[in-house]
Chimera marker file (.cmm) of the C-alpha trace (Angstrom):
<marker_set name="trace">
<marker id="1" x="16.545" y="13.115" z="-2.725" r="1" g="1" b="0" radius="0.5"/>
<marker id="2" x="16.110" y="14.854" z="0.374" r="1" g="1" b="0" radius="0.5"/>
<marker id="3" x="12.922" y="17.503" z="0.641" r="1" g="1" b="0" radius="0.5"/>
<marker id="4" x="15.000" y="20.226" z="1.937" r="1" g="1" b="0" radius="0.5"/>
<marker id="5" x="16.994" y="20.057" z="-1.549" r="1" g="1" b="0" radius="0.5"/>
<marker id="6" x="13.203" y="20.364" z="-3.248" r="1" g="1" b="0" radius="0.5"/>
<marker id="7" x="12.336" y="23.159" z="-1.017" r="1" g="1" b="0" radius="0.5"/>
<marker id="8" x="15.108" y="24.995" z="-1.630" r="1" g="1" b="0" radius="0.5"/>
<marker id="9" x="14.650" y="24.422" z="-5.899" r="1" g="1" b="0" radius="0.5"/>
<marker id="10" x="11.214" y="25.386" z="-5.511" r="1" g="1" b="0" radius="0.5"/>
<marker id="11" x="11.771" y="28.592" z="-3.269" r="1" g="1" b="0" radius="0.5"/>
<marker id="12" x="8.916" y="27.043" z="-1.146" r="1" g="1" b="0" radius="0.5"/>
<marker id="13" x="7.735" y="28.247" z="2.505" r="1" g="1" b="0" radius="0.5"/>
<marker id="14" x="7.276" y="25.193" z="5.047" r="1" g="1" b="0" radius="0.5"/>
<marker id="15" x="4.191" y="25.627" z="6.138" r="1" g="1" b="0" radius="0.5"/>
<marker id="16" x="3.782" y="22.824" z="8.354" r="1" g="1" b="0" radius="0.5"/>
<marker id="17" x="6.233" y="19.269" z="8.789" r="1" g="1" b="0" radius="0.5"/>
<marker id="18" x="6.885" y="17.413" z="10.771" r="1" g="1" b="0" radius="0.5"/>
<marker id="19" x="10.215" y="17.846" z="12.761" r="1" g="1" b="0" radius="0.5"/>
<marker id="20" x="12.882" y="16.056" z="10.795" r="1" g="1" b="0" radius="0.5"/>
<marker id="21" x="10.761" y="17.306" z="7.786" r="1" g="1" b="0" radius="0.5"/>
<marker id="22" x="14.354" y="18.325" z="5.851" r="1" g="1" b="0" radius="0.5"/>
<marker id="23" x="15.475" y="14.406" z="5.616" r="1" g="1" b="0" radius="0.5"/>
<marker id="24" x="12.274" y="12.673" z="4.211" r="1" g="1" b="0" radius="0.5"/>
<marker id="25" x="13.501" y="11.320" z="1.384" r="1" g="1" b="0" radius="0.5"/>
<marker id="26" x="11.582" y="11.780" z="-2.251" r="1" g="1" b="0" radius="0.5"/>
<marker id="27" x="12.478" y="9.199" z="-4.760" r="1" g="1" b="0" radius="0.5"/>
<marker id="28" x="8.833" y="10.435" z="-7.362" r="1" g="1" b="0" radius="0.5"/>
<marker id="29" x="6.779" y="13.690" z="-8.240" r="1" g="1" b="0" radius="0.5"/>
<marker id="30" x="3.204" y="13.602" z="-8.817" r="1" g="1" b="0" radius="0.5"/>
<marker id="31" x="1.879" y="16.492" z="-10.432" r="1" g="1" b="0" radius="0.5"/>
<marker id="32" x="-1.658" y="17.130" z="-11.036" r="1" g="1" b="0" radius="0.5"/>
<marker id="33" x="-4.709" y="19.159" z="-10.153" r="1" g="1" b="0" radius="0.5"/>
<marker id="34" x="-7.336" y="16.116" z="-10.306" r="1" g="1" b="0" radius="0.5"/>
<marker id="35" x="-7.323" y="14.410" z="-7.275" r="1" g="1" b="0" radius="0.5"/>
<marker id="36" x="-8.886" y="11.509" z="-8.900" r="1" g="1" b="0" radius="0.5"/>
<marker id="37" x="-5.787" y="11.097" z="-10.719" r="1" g="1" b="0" radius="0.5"/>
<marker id="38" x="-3.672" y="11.034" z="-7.604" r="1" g="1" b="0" radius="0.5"/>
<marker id="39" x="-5.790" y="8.728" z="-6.112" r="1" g="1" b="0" radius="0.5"/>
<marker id="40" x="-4.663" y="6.639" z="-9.212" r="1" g="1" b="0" radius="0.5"/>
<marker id="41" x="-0.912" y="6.755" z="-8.424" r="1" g="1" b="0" radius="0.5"/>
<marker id="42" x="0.859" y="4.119" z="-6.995" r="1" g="1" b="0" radius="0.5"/>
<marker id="43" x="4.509" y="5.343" z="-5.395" r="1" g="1" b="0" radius="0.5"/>
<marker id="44" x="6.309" y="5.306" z="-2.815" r="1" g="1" b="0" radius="0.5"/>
<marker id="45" x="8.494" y="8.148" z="-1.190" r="1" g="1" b="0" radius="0.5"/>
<marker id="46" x="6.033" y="10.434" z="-3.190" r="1" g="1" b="0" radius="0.5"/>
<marker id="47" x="5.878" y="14.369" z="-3.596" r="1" g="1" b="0" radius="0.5"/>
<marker id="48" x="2.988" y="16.148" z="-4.879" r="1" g="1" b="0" radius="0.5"/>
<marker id="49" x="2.568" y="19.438" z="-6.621" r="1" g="1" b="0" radius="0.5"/>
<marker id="50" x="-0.669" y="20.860" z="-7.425" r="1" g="1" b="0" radius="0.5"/>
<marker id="51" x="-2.353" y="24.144" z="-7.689" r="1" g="1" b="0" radius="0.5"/>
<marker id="52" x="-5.611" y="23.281" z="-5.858" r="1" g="1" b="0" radius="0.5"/>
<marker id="53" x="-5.743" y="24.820" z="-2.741" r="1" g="1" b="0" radius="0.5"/>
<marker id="54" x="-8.341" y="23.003" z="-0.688" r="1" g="1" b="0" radius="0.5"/>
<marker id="55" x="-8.558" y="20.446" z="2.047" r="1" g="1" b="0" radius="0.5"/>
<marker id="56" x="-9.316" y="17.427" z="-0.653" r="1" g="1" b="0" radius="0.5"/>
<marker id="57" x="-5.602" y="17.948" z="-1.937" r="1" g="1" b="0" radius="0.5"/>
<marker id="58" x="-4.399" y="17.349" z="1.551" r="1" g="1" b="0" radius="0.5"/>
<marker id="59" x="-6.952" y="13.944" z="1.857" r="1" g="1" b="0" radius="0.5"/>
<marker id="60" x="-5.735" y="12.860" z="-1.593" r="1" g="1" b="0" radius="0.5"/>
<marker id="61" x="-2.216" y="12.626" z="-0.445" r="1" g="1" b="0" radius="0.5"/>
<marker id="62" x="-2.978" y="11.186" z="2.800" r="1" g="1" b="0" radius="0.5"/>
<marker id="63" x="-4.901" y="8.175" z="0.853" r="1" g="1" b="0" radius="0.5"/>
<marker id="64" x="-1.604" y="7.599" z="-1.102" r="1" g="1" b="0" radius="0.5"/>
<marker id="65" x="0.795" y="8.547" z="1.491" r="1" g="1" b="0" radius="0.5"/>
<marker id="66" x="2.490" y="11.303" z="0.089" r="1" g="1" b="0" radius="0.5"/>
<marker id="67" x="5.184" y="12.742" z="2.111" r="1" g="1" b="0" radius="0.5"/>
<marker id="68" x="4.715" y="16.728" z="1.118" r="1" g="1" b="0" radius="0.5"/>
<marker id="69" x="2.779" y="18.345" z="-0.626" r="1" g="1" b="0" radius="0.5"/>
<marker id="70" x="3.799" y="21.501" z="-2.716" r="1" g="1" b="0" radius="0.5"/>
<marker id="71" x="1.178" y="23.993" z="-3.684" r="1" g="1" b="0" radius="0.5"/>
<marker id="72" x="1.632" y="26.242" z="-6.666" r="1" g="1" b="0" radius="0.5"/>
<marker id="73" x="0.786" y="29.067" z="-7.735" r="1" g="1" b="0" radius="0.5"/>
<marker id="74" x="1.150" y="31.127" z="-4.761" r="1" g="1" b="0" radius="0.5"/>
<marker id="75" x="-2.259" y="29.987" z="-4.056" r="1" g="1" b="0" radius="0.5"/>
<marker id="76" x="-3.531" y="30.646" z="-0.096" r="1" g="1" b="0" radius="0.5"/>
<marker id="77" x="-3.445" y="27.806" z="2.401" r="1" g="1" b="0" radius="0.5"/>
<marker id="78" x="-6.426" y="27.292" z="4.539" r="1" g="1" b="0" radius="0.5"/>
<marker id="79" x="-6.078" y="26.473" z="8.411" r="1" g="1" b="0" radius="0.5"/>
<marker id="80" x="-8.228" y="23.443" z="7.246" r="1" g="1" b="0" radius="0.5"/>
<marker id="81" x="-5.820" y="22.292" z="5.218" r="1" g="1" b="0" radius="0.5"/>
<marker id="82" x="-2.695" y="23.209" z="7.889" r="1" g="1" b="0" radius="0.5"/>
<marker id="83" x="-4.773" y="20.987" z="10.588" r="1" g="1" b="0" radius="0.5"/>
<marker id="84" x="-5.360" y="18.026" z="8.097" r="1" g="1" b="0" radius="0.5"/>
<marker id="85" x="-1.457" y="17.985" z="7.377" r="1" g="1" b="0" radius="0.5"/>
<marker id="86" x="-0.610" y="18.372" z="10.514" r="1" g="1" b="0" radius="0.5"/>
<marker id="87" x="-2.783" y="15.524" z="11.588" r="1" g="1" b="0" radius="0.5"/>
<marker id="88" x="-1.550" y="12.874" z="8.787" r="1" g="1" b="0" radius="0.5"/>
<marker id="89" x="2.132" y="13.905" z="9.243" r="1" g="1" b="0" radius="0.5"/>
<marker id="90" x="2.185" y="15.378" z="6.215" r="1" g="1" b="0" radius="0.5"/>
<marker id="91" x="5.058" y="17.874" z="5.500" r="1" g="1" b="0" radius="0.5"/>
<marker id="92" x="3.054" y="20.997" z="3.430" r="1" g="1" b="0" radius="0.5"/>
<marker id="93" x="4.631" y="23.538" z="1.233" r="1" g="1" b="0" radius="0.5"/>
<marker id="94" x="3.605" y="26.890" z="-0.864" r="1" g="1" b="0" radius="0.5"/>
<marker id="95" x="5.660" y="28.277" z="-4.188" r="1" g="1" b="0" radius="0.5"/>
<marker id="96" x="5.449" y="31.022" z="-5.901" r="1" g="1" b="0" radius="0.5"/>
<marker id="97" x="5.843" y="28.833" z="-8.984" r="1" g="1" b="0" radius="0.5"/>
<marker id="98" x="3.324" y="27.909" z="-11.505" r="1" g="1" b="0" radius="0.5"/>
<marker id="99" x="2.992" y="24.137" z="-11.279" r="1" g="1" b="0" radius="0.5"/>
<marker id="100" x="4.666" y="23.753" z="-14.726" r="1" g="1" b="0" radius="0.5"/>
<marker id="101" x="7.996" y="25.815" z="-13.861" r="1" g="1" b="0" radius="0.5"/>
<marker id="102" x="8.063" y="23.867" z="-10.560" r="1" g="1" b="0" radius="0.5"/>
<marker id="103" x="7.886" y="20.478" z="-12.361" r="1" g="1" b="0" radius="0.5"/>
<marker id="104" x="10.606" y="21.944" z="-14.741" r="1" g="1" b="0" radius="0.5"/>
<marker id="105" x="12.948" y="22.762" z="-11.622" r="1" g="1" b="0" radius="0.5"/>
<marker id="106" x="12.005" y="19.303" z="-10.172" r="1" g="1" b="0" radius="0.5"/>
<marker id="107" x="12.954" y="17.363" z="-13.141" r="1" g="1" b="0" radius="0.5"/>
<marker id="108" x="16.364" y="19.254" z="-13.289" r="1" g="1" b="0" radius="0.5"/>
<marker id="109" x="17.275" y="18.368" z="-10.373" r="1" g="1" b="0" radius="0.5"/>
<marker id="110" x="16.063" y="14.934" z="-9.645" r="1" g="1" b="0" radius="0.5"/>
<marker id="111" x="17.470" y="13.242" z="-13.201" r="1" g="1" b="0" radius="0.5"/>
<marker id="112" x="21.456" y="14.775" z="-11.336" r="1" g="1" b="0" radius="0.5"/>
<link id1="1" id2="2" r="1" g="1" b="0" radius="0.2"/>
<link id1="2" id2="3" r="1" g="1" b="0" radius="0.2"/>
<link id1="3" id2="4" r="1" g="1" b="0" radius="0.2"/>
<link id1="4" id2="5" r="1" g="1" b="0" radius="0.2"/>
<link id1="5" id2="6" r="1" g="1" b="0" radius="0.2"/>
<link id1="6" id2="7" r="1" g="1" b="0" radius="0.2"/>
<link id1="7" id2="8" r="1" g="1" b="0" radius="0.2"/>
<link id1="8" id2="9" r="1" g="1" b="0" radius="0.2"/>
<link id1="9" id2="10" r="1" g="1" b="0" radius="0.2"/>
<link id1="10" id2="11" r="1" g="1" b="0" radius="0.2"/>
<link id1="11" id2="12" r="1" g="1" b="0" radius="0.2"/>
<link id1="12" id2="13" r="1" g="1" b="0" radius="0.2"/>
<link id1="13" id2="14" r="1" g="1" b="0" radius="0.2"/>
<link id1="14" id2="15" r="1" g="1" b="0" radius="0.2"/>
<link id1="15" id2="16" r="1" g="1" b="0" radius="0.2"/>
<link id1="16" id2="17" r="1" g="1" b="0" radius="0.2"/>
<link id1="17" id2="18" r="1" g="1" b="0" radius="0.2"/>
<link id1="18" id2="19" r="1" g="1" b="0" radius="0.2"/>
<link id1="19" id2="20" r="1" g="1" b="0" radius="0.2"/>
<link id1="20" id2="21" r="1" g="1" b="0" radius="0.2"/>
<link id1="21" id2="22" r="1" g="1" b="0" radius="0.2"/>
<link id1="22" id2="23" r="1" g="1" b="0" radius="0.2"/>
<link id1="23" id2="24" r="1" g="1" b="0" radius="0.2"/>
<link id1="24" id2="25" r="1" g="1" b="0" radius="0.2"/>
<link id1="25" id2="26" r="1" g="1" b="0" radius="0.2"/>
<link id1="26" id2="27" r="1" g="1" b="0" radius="0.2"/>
<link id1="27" id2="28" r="1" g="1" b="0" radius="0.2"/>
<link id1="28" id2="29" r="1" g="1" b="0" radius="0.2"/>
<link id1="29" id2="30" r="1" g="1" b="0" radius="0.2"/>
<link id1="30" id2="31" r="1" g="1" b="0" radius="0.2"/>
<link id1="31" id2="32" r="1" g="1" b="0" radius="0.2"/>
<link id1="32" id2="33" r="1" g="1" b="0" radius="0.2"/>
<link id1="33" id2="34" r="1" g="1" b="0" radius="0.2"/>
<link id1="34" id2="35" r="1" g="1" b="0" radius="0.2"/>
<link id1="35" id2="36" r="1" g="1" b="0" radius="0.2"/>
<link id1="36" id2="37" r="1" g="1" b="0" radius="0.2"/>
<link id1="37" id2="38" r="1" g="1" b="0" radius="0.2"/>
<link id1="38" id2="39" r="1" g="1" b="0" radius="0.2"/>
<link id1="39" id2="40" r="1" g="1" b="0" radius="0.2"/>
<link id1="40" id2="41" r="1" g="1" b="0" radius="0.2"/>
<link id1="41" id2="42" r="1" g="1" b="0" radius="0.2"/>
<link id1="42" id2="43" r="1" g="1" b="0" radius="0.2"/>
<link id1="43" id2="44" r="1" g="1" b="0" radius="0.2"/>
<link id1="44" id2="45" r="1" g="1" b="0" radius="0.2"/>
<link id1="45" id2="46" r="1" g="1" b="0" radius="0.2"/>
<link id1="46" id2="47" r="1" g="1" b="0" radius="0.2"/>
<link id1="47" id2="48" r="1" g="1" b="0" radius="0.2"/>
<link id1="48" id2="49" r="1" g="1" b="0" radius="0.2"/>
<link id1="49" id2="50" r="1" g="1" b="0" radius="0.2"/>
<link id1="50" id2="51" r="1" g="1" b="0" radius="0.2"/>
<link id1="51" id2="52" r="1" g="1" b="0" radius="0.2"/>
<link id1="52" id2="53" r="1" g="1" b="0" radius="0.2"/>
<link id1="53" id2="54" r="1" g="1" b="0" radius="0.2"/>
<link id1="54" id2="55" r="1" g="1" b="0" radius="0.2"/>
<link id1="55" id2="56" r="1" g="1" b="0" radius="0.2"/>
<link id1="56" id2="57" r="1" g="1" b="0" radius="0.2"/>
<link id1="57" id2="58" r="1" g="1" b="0" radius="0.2"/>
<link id1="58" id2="59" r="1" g="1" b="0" radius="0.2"/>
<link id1="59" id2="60" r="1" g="1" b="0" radius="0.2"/>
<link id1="60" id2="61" r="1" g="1" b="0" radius="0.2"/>
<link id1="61" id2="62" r="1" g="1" b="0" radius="0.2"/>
<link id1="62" id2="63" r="1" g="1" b="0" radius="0.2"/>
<link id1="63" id2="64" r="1" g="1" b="0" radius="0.2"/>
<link id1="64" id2="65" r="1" g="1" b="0" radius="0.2"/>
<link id1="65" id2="66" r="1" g="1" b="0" radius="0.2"/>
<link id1="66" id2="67" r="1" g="1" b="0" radius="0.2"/>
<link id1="67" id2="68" r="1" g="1" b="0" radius="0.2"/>
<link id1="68" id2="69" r="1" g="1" b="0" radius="0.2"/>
<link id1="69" id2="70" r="1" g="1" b="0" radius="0.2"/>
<link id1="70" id2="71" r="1" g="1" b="0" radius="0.2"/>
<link id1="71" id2="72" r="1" g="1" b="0" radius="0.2"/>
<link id1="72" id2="73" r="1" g="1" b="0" radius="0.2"/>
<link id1="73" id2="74" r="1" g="1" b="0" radius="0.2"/>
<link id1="74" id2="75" r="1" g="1" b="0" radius="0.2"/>
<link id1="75" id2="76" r="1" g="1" b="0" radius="0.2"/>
<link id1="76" id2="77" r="1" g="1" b="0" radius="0.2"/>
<link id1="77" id2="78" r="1" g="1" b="0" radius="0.2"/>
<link id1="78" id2="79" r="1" g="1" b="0" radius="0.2"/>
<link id1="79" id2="80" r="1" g="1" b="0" radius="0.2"/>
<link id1="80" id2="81" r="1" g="1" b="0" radius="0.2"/>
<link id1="81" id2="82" r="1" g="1" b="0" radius="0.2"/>
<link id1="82" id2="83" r="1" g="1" b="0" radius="0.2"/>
<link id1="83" id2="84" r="1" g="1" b="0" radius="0.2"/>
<link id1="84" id2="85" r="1" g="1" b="0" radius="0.2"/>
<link id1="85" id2="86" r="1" g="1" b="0" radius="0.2"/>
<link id1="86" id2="87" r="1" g="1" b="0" radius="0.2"/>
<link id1="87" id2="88" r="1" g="1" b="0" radius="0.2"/>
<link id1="88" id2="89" r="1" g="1" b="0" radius="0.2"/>
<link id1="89" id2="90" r="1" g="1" b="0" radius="0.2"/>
<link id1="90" id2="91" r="1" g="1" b="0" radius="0.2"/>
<link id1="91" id2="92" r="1" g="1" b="0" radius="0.2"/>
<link id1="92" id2="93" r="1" g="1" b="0" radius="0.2"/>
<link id1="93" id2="94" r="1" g="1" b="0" radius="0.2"/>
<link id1="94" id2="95" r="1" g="1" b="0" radius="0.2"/>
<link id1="95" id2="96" r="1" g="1" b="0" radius="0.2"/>
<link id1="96" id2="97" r="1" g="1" b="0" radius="0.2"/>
<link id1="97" id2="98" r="1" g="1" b="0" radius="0.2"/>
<link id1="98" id2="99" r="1" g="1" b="0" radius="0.2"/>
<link id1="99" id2="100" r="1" g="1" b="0" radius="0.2"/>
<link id1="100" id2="101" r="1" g="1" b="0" radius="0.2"/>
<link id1="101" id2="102" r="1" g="1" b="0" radius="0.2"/>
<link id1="102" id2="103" r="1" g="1" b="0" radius="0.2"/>
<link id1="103" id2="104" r="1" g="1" b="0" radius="0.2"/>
<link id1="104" id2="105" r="1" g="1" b="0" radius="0.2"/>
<link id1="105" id2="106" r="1" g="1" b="0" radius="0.2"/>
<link id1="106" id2="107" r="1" g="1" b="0" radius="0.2"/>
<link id1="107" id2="108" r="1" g="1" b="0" radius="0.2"/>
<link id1="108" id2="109" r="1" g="1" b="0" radius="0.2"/>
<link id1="109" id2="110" r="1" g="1" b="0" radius="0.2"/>
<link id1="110" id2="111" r="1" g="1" b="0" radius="0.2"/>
<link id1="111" id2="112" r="1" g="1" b="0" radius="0.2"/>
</marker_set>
């Protein structure tokens, strides 16, 4: 499924992507708030939603090479965490959504 598609379910902001950021393709969701869990995961074509806002969410996804990540919550996004996107390619979303309510969306629109 394309990320613009996700975007648009999840009412989320681009924060930063890179240009053709609307056709990466997402095939699986990870969502979790321990990064030691993520670092667990083994997927390909990989989104993942969490509501920790801090530069070790952006790492995490880099080490697994998640495509986007989608933070919940309508928690803040630090310039640290813009520049570490930015510098592993790493298209980088905010919701309003709880992480729950955006899995919920996800799921309802992936299993079409």
């Amino acid at each position: 499924m394309e990320l613009q598609r996700i975007a648009y379910a999840l009412d989320a902001e681009l924060i930063c992507g890179p240009d053709d950021w609307e056709k990466i393709n997402i095939e699986t969701v990870f969502a979790s708030d321990l990064m030691s869990d993520v670092l667990m995961s083994d997927r390909d074509e990989m989104l993942m939603v969490t509501s920790l806002s801090t530069e070790q969410s952006i790492r995490s996804a880099g080490i697994v090479g998640s495509e986007a990540i989608v933070i919940a919550n309508d928690k803040t996004v630090t310039e640290g965490m813009i520049e570490l996107a930015k510098d592993q390619d790493i298209a980088l979303f905010c919701t309003r959504h709880p992480k729950f309510e955006s899995c919920v969306r996800l799921g309802r629109i992936m299993e079409v």
